[in-house]
C-alpha positions as CSV (number, residue, x, y, z in Angstrom):
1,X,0.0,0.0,0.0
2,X,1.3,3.3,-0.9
3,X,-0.3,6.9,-0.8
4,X,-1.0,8.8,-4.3
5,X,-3.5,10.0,-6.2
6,X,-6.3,7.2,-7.1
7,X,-7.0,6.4,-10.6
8,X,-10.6,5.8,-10.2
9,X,-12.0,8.2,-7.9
10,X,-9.1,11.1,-8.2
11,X,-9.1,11.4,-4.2
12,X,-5.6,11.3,-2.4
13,X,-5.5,7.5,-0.9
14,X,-3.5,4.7,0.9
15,X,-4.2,1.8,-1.8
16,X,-2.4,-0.4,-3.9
17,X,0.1,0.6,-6.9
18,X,-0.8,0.9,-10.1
19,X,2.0,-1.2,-12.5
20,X,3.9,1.4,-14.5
21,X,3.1,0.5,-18.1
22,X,4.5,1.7,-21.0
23,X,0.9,3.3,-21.6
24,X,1.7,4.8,-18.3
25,X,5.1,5.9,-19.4
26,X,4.1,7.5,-22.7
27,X,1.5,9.5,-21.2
28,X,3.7,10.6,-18.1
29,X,6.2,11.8,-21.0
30,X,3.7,13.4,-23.1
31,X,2.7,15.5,-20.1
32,X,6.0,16.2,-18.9
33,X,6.9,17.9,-22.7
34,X,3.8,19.4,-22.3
35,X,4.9,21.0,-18.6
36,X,1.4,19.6,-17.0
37,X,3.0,16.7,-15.5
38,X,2.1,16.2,-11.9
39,X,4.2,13.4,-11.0
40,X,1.4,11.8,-8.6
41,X,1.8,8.2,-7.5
42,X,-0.6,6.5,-9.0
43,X,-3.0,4.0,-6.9
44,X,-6.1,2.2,-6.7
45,X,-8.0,2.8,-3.2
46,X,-9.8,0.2,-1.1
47,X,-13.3,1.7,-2.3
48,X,-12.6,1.2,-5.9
49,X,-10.9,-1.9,-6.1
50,X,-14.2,-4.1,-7.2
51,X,-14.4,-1.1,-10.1
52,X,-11.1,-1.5,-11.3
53,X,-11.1,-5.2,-11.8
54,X,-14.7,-4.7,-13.5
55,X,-13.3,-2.1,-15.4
56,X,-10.1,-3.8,-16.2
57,X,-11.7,-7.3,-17.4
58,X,-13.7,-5.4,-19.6
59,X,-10.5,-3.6,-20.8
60,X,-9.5,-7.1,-21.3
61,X,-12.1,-8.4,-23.0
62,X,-12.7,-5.4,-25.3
63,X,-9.1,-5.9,-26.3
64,X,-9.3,-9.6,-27.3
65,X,-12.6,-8.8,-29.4
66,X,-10.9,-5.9,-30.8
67,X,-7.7,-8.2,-31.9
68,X,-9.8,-11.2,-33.4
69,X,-11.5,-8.4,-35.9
70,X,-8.2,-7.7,-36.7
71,X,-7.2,-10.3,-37.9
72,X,-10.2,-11.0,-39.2
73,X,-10.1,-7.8,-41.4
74,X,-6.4,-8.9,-42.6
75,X,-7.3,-12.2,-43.1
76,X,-10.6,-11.1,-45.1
77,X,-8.7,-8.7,-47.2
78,X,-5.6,-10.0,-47.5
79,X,-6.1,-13.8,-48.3
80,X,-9.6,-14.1,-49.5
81,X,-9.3,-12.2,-52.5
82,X,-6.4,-14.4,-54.5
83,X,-7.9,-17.8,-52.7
84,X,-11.3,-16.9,-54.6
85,X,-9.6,-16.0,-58.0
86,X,-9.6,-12.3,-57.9
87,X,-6.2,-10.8,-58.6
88,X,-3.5,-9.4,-56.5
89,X,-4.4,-6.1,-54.9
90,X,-1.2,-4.0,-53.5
91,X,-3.7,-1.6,-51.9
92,X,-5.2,-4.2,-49.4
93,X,-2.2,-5.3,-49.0
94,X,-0.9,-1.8,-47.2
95,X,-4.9,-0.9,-46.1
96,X,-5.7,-3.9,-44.1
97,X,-3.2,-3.6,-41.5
98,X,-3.5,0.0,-41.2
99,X,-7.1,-0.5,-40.8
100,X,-6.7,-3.6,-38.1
101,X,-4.0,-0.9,-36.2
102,X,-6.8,1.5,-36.1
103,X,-9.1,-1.0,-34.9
104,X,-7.1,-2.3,-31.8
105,X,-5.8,1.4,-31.1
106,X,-10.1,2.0,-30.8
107,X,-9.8,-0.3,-27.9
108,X,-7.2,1.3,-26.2
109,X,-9.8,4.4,-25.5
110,X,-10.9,2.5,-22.2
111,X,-7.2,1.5,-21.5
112,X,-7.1,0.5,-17.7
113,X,-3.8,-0.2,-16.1
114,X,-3.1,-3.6,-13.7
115,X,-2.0,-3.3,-10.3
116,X,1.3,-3.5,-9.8
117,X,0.8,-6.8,-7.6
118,X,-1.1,-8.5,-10.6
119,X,1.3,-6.8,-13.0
120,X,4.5,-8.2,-11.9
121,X,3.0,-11.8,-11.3
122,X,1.8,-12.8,-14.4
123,X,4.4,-15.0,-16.3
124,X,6.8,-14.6,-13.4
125,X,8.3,-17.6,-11.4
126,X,8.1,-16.8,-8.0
127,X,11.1,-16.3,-5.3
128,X,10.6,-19.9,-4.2
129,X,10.1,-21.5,-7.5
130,X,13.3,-19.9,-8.8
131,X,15.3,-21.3,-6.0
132,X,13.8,-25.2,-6.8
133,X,15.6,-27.1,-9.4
134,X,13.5,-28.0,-12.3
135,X,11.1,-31.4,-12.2
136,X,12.6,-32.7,-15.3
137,X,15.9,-34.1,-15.3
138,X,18.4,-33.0,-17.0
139,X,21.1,-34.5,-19.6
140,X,24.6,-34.5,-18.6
141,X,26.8,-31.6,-19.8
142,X,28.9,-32.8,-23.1
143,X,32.5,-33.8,-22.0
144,X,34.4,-31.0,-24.2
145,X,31.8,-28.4,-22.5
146,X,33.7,-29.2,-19.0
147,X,37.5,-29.9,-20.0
148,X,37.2,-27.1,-22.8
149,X,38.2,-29.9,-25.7
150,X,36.3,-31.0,-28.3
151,X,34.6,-34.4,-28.1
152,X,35.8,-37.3,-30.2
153,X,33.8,-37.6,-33.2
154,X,32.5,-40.8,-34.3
155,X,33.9,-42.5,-37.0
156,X,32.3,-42.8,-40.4
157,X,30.6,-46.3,-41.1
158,X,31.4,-47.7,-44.6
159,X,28.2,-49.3,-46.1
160,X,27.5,-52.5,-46.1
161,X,26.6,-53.6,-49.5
162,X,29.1,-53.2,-52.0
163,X,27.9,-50.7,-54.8
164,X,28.0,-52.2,-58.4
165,X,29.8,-51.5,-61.4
């Protein structure tokens, strides 16, 4: 818990840290050349923490629907076309991503930052799982890895059958 300015409400609060995205970081530097940069910690208070998760799964959610039109839209204008005998077009070539960038950037309108907590998590191997050696076993290391020499190479098996002339 740290005190700063909450994201949801605006009200100076002891809550938990919001994670300092690079969404976070491009507005904080856009401010900053603007000289309106306030430099507030940034937190989410007790009272709003059900709203931000709602908020932030829909964030979530929006996002995914937003990428599968995407691709949709690239896929639709992109492959479609040659696959159904029409010709080559350059022009959808360069539109349709531009148009599926436009489309996920629409989603990032109701962009709502993770927590910190959450933030750092996700992916992440905790203290004690980094300590624990891993469940598989592993091979030996190759001899020349450990003395520095190259291992001795196996020698080249003649065929058995003799070849005809």
């Amino acid at each position: 818990m740290a005190l700063g300015k909450c994201i949801m409400c605006g009200n100076e609060a002891d809550g938990g840290l919001v994670a300092n995205t690079q969404a976070i970081r491009a507005i904080r530097a856009i401010k900053q050349k603007l000289n309106m940069a306030q430099n507030n910690t940034l937190v989410v208070c007790p009272n709003c923490i059900e709203i931000h998760a709602k908020k932030r799964k829909n964030f979530e959610n929006k996002w995914a629907k937003h990428a599968i039109a995407a691709a949709g839209i690239v896929v639709f204008f992109v492959f479609v076309p040659p696959v159904s005998g029409a010709p080559f077009n350059l022009a959808s070539l360069v539109l349709a991503p531009m148009l599926a960038g436009v489309i996920l950037l629409l989603s990032v309108t109701d962009y709502v930052p993770p927590l910190a907590s959450a933030a750092s998590t996700q992916g992440q191997a905790t203290p004690s799982q980094a300590a624990q050696p891993p469940a598989y076993p592993m091979p030996p290391p190759a001899s020349g890895a450990i003395s520095g020499k190259e291992p001795p190479r196996a020698a080249k098996h003649s065929s058995s059958r003799k070849k005809k002339r």
